[in-house]
ROSE-4610 file (N, C-alpha, C; in Angstrom, 1 decimal, always signed):
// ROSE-4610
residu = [X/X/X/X/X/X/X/X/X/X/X/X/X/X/X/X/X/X/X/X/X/X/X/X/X/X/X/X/X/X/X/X/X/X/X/X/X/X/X/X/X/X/X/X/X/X/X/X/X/X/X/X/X/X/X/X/X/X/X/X/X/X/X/X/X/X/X/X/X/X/X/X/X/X/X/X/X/X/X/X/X/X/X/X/X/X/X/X/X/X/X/X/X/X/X/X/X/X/X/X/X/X/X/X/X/X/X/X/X/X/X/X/X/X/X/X/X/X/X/X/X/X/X/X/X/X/X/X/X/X/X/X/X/X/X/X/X/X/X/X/X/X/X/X/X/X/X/X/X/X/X/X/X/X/X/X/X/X/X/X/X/X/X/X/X/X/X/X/X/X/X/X/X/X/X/X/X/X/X/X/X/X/X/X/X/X/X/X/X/X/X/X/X/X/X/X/X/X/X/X/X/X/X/X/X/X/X/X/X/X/X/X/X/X/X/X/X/X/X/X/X/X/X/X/X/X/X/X/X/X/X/X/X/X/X/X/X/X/X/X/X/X/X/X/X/X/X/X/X/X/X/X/X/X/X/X/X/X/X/X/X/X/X/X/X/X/X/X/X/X/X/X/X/X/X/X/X/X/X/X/X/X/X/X/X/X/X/X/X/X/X/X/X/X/X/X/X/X/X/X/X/X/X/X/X/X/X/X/X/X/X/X/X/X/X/X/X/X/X/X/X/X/X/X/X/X/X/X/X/X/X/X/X/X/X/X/X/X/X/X/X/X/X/X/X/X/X/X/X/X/X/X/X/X/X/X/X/X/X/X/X/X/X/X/X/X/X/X/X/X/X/X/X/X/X/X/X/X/X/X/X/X/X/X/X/X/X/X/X/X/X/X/X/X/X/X/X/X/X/X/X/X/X/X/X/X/X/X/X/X/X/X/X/X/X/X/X/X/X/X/X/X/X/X/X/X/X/X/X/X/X/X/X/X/X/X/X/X/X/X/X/X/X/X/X/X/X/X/X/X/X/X/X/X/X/X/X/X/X/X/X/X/X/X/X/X/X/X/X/X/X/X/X/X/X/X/X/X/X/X/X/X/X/X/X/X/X/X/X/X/X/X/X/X/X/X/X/X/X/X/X/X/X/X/X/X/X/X/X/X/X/X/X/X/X/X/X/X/X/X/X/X/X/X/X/X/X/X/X/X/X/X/X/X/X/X/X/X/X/X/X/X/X/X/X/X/X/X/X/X/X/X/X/X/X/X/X/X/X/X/X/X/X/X/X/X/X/X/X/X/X/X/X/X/X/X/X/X/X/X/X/X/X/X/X/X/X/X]
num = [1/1/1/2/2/2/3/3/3/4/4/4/5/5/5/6/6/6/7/7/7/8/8/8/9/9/9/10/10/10/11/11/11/12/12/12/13/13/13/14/14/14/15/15/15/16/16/16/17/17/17/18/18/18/19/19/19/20/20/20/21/21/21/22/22/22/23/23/23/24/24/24/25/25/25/26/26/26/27/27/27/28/28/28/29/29/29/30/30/30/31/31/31/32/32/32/33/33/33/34/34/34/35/35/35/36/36/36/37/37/37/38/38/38/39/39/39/40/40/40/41/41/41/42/42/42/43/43/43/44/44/44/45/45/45/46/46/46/47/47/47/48/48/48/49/49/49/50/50/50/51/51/51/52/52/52/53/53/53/54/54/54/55/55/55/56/56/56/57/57/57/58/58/58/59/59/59/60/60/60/61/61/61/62/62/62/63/63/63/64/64/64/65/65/65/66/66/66/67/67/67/68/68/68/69/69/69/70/70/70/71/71/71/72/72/72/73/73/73/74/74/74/75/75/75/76/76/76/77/77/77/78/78/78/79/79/79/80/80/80/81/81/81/82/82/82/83/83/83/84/84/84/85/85/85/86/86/86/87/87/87/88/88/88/89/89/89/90/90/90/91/91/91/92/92/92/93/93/93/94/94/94/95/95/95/96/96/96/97/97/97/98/98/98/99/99/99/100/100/100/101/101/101/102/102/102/103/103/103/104/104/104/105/105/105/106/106/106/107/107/107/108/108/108/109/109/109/110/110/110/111/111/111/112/112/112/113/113/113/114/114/114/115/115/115/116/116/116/117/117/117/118/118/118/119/119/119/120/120/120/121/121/121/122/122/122/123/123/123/124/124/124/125/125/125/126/126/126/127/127/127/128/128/128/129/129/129/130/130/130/131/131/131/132/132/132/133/133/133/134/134/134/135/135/135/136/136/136/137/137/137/138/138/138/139/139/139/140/140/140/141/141/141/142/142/142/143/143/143/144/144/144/145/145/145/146/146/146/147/147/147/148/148/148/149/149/149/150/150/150/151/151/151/152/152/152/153/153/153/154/154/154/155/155/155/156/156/156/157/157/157/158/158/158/159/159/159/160/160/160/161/161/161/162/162/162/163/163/163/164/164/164/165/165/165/166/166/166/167/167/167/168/168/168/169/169/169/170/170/170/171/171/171/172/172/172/173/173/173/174/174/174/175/175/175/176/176/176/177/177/177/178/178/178/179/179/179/180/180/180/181/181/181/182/182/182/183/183/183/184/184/184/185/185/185/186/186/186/187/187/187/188/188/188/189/189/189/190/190/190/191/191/191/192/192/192/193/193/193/194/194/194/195/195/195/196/196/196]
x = [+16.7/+15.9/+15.6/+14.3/+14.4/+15.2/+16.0/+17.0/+16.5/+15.5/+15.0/+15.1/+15.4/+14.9/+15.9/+16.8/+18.3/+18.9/+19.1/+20.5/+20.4/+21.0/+21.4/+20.5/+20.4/+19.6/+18.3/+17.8/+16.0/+15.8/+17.1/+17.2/+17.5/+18.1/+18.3/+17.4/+16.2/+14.8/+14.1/+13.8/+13.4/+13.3/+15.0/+15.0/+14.3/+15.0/+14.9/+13.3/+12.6/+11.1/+10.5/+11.6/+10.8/+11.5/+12.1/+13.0/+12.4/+11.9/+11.4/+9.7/+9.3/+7.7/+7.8/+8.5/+8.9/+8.9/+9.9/+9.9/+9.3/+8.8/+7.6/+6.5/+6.3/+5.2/+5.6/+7.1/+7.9/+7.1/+7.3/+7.3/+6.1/+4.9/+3.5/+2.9/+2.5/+2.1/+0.8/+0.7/+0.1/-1.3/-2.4/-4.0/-4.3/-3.8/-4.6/-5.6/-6.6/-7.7/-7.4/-7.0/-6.4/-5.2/-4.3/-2.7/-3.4/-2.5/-2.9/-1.4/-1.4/-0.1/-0.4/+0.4/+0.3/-0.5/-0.3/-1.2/-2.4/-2.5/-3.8/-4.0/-4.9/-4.8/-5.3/-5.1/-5.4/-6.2/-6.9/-7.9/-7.7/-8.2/-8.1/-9.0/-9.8/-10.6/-10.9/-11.4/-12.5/-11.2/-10.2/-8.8/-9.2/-8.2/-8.1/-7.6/-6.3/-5.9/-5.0/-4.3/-3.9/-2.7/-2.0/-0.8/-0.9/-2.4/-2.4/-3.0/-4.0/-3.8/-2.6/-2.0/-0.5/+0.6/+0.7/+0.9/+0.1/-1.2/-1.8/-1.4/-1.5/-1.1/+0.0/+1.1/+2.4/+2.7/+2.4/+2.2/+2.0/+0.6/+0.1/+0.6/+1.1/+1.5/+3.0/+4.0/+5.0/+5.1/+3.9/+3.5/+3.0/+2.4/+2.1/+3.3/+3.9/+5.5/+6.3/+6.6/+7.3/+7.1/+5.6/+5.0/+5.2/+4.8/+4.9/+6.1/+7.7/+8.9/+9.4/+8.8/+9.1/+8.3/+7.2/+6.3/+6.6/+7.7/+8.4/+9.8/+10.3/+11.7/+11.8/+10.9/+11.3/+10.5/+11.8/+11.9/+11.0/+10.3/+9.9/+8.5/+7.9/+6.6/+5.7/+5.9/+5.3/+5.2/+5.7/+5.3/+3.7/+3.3/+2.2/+0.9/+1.7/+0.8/+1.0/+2.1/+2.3/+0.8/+0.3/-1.2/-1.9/-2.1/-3.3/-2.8/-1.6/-1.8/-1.6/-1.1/-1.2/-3.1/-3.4/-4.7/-5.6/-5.3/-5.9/-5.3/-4.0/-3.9/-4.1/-4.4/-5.2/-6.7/-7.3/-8.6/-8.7/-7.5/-7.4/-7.1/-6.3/-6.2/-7.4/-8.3/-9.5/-10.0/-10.4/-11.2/-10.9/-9.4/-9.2/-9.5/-9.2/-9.6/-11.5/-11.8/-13.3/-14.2/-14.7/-15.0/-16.0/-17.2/-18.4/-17.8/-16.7/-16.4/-15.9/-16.4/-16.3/-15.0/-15.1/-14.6/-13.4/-12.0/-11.1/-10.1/-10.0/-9.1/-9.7/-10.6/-11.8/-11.8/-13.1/-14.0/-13.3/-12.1/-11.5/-11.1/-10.7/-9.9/-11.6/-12.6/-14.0/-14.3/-14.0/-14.3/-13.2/-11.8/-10.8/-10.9/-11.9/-12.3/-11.8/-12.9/-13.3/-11.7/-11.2/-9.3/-8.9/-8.6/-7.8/-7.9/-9.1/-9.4/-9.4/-9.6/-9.0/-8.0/-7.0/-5.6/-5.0/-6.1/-5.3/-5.5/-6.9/-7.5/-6.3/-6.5/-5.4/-3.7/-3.5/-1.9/-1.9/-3.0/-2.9/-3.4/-3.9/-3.8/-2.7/-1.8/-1.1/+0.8/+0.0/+1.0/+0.9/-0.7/-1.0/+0.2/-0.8/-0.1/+1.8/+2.3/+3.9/+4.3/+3.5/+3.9/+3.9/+3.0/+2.5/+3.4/+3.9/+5.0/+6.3/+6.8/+8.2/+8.1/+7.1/+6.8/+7.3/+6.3/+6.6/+7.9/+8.5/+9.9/+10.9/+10.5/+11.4/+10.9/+9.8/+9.5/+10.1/+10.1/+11.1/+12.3/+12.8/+14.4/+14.7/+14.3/+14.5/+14.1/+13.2/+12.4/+14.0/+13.9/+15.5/+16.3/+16.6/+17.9/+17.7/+16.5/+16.4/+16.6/+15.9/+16.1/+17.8/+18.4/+19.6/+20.0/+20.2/+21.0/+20.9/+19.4/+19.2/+19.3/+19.5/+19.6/+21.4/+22.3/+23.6/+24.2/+23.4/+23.3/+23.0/+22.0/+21.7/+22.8/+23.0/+24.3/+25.3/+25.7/+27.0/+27.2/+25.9/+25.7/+25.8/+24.9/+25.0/+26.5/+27.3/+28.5/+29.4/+29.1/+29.8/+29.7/+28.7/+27.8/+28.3/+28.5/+29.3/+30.8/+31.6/+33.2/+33.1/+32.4/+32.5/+32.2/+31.4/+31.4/+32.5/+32.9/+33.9/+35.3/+35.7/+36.7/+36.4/+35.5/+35.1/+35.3/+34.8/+35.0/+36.9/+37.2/+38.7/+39.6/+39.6/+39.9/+39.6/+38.4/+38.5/+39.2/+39.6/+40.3/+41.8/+42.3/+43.7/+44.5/+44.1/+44.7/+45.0/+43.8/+44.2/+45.0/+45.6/+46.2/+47.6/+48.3/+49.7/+49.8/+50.6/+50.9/+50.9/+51.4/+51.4/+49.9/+49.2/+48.0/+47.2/+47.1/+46.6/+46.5/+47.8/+48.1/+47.8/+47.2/+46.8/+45.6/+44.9/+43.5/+42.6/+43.9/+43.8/+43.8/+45.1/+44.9/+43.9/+43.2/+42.0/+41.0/+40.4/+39.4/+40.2/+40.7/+41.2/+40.9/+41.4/+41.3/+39.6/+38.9/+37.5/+36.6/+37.4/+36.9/+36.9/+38.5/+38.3/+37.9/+37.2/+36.4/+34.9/+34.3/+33.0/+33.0]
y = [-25.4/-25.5/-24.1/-23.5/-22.7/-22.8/-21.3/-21.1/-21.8/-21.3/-21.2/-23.3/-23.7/-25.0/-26.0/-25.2/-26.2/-26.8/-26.1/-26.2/-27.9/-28.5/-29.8/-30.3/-29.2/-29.4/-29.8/-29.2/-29.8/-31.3/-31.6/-33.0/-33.7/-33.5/-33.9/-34.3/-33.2/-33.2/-34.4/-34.4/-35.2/-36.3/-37.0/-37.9/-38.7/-37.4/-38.0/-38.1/-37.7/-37.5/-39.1/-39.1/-40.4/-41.8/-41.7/-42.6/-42.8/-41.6/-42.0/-42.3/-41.7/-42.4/-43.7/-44.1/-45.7/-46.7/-46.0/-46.8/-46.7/-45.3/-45.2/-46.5/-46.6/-48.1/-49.1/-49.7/-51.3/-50.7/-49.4/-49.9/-49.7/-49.9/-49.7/-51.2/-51.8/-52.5/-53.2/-54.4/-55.5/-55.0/-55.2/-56.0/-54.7/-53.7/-52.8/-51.6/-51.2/-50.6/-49.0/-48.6/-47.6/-47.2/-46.5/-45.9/-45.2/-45.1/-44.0/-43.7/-42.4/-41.3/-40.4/-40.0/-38.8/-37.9/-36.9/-35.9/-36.3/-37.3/-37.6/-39.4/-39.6/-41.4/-41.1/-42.0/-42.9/-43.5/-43.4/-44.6/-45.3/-46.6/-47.3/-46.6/-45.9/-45.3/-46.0/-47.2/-48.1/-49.5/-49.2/-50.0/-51.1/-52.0/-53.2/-53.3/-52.9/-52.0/-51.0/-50.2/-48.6/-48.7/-50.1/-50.1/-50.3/-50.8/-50.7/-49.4/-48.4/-47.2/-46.3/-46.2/-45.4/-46.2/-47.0/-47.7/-47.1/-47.0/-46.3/-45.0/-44.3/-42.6/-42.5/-43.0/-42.7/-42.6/-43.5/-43.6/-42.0/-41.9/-41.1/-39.7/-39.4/-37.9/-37.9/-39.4/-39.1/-38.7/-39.5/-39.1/-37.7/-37.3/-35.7/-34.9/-35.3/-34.3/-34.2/-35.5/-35.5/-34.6/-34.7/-34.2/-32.5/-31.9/-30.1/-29.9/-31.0/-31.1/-30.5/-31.5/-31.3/-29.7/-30.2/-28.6/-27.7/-27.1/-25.9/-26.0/-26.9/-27.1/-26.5/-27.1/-27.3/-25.6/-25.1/-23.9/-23.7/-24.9/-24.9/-24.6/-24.0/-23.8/-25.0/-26.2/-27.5/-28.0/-26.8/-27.3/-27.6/-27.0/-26.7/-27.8/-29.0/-30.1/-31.0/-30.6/-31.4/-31.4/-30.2/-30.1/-31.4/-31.7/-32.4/-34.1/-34.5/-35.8/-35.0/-33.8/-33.3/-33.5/-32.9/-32.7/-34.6/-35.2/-36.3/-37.0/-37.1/-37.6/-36.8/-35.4/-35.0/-35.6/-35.5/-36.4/-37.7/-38.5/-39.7/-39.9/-39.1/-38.4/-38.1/-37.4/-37.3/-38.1/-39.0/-40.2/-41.1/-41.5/-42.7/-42.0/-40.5/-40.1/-40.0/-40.3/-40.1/-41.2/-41.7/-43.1/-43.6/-42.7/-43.0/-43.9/-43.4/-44.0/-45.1/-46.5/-48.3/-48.2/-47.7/-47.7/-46.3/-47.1/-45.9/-46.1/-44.9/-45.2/-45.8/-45.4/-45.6/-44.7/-43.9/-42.6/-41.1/-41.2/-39.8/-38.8/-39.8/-38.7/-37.9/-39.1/-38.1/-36.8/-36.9/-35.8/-34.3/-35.4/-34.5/-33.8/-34.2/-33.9/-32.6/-31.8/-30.0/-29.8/-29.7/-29.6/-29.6/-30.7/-31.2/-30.7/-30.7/-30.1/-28.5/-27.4/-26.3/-26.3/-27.0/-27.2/-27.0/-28.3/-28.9/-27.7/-27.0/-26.0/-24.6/-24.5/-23.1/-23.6/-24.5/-25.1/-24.7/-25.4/-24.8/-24.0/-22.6/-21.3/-21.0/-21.4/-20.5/-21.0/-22.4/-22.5/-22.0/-21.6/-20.9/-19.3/-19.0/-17.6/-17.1/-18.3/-18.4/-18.8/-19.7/-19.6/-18.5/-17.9/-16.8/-15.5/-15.4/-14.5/-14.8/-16.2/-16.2/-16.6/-16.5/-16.3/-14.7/-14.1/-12.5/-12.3/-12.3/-12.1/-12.8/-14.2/-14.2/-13.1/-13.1/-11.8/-10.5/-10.0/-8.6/-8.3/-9.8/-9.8/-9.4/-10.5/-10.4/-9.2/-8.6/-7.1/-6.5/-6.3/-5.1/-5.7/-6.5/-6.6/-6.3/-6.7/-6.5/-4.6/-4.2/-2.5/-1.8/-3.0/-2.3/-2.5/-3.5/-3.7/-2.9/-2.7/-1.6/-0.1/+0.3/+1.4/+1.8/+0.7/+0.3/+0.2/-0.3/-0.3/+1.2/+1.8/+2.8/+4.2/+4.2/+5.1/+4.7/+3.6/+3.8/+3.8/+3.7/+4.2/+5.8/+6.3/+8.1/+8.4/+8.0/+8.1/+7.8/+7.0/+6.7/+7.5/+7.8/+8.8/+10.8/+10.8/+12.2/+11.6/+11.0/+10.7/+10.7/+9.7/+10.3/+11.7/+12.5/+14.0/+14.3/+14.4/+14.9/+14.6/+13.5/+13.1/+14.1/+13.9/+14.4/+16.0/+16.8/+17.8/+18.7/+17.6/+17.5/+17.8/+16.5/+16.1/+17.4/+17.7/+19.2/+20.1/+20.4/+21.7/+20.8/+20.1/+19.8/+20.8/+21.1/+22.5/+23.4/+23.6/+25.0/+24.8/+24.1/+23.6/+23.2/+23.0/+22.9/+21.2/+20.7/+19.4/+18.4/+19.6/+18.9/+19.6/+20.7/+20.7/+19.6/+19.5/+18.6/+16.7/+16.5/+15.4/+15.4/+16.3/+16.3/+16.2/+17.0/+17.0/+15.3/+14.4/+13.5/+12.1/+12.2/+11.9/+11.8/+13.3/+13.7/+12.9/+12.8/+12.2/+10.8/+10.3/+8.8/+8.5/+9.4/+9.1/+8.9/+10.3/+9.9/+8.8/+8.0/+7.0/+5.5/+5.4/+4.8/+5.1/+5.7/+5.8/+5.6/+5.2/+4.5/+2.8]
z = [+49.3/+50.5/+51.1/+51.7/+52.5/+53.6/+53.3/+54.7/+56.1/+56.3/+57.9/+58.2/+57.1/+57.8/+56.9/+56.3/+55.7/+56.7/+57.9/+58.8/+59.1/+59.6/+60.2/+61.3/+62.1/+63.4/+63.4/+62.0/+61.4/+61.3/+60.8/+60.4/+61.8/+62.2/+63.5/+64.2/+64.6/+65.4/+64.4/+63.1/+62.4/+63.1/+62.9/+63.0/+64.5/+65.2/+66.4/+66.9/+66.7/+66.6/+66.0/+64.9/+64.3/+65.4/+65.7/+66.6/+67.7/+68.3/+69.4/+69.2/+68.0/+68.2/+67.7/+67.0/+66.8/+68.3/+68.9/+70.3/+71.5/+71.5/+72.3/+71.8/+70.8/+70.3/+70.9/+70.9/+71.6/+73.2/+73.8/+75.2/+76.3/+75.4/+75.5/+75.9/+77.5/+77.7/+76.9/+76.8/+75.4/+76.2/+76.0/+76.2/+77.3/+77.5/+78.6/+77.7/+78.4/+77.8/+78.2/+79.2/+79.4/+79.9/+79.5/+80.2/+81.4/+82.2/+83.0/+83.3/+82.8/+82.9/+84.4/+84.5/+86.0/+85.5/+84.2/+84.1/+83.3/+82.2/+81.5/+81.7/+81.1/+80.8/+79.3/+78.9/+76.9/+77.1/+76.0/+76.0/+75.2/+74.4/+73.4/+72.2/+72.1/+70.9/+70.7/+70.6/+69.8/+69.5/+69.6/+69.1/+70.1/+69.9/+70.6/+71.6/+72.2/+73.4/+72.9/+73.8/+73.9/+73.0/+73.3/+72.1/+70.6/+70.4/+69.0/+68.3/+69.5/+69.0/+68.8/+70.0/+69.9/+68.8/+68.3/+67.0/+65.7/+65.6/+64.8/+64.5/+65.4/+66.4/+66.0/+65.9/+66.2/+64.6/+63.6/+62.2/+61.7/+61.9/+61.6/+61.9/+62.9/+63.6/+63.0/+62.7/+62.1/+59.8/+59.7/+58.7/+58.5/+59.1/+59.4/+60.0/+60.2/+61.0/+59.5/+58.5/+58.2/+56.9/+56.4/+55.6/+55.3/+57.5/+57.4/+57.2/+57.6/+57.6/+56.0/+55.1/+53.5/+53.0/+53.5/+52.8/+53.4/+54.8/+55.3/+54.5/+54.3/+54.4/+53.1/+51.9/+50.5/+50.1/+48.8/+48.3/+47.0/+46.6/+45.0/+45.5/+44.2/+44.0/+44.0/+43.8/+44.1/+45.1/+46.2/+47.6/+48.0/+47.4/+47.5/+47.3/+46.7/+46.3/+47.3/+48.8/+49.7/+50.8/+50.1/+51.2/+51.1/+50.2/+49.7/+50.6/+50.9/+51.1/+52.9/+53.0/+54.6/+54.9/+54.2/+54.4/+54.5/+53.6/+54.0/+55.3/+55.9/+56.1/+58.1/+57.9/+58.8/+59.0/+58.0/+58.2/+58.4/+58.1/+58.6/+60.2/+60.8/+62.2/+62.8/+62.4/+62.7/+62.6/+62.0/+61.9/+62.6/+62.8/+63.9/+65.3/+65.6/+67.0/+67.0/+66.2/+66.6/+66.8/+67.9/+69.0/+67.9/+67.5/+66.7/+65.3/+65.0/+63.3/+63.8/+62.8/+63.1/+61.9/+60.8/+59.5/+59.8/+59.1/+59.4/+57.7/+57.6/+56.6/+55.1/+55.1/+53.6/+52.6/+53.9/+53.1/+53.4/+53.9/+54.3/+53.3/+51.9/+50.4/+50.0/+50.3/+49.5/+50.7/+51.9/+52.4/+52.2/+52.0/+51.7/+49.8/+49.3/+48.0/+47.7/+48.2/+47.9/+48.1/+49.3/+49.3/+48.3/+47.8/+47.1/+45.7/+45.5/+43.9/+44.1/+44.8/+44.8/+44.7/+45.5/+45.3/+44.0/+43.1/+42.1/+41.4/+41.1/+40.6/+40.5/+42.0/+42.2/+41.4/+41.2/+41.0/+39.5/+38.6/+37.4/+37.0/+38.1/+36.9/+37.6/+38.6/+39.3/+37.9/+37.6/+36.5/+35.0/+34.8/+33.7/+33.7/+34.3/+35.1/+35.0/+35.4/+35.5/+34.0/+33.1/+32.0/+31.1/+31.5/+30.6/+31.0/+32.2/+32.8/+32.1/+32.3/+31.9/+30.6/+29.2/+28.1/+27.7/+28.7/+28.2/+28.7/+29.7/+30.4/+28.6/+28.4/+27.4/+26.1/+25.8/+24.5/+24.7/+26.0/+26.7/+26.3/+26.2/+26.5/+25.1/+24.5/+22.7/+21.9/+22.6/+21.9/+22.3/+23.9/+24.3/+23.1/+23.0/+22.3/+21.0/+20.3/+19.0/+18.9/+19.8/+19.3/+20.1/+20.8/+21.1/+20.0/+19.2/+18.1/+17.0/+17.1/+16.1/+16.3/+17.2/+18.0/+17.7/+17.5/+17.8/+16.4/+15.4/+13.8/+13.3/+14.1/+13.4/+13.7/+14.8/+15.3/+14.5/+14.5/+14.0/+12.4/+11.6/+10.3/+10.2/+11.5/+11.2/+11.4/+12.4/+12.4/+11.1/+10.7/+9.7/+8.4/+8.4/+7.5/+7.7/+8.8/+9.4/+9.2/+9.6/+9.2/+8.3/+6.9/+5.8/+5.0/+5.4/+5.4/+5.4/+7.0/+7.1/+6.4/+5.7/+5.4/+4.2/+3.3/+1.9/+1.7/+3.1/+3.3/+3.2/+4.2/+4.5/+3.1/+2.5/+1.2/+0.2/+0.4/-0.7/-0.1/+1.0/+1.7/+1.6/+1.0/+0.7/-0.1/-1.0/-1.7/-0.8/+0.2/+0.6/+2.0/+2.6/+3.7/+3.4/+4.5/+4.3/+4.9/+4.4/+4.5/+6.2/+7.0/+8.6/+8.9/+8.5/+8.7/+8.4/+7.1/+6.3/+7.1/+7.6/+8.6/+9.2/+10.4/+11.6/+11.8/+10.8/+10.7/+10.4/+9.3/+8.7/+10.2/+11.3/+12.5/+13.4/+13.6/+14.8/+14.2/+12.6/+11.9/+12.3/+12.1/+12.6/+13.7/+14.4/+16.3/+17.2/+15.5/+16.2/+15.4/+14.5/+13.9/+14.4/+15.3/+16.1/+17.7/+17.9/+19.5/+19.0/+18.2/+17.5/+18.0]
């Protein structure tokens, strides 16, 4: 989850958001054409009376809460596909607030069209794109390794290839050395045979 919106308290407002536009709907007097509040009044929109629009309304805006809720909250790159039912279900908000439209909840996906298919558009190159990244990231890995190994193969051949020099070298100067010479030298060649 994105940090900013893991904590407990998100959930909290959620809920409580959803709780109260639920019961704000129970306590909305039946058959009136207008609310009148102290600072605004409601109208019915074209609805039947004011409680079956704020019933409609209350739907809708919790569907839309819940929706920016998931598409902030959530950390994955598929967030991104949450637009497309945010977006219609903005135009369906628009459409029931607008007095002129008889028809609600029809024709809103074809105007939400152009949206939706950029969306879908942008989602697969933006998944082309990420495959083709964590393709190469895996060919990177395997190339490093393949030339540490070889890099790691080939050192410790030239080493081996110098120790035995050296040993061969050693071994001929045995005649001319004295026996704890001879030992010691035989040791230091050991000691740097094992630090390889």
């Amino acid at each position: 989850m994105n940090p900013k919106f893991s904590s407990p308290v998100w959930v909290i407002i959620l809920a409580t958001v959803v709780i109260i536009g639920f019961r704000i709907v129970h306590n909305i007097p039946r058959e009136i054409e207008v609310l009148d509040l102290y600072f605004f009044q409601i109208d019915d929109f074209g609805f039947a009376d004011v409680s079956t629009f704020i019933w409609f309304l209350s739907f809708k805006v919790i569907l839309i809460f819940i929706l920016l809720f998931w598409f902030f909250s959530c950390a994955y790159w598929w967030r991104l596909v949450l637009i497309v039912p945010l977006a219609i279900e903005l135009f369906k908000l628009y459409e029931m607030l607008d007095v002129n439209t008889l028809i609600m909840d029809e024709t809103n996906h074809i105007y939400s069209l152009p949206l939706t298919l950029s969306i879908g558009i942008l989602l697969g190159i933006f998944l082309w794109k990420d495959y083709r990244i964590r393709y190469t990231q895996v060919l990177l890995k395997d190339l490093d390794q393949e030339i540490d190994d070889l890099i790691e193969e080939s050192y410790v051949e030239t080493e081996l290839e110098s120790f035995l020099e050296k040993f061969n070298a050693l071994k001929k100067e045995k005649s001319t050395l004295s026996k704890d010479e001879y030992m010691s030298k035989l040791l230091l060649l050991k000691k740097d045979i094992g630090a390889i």
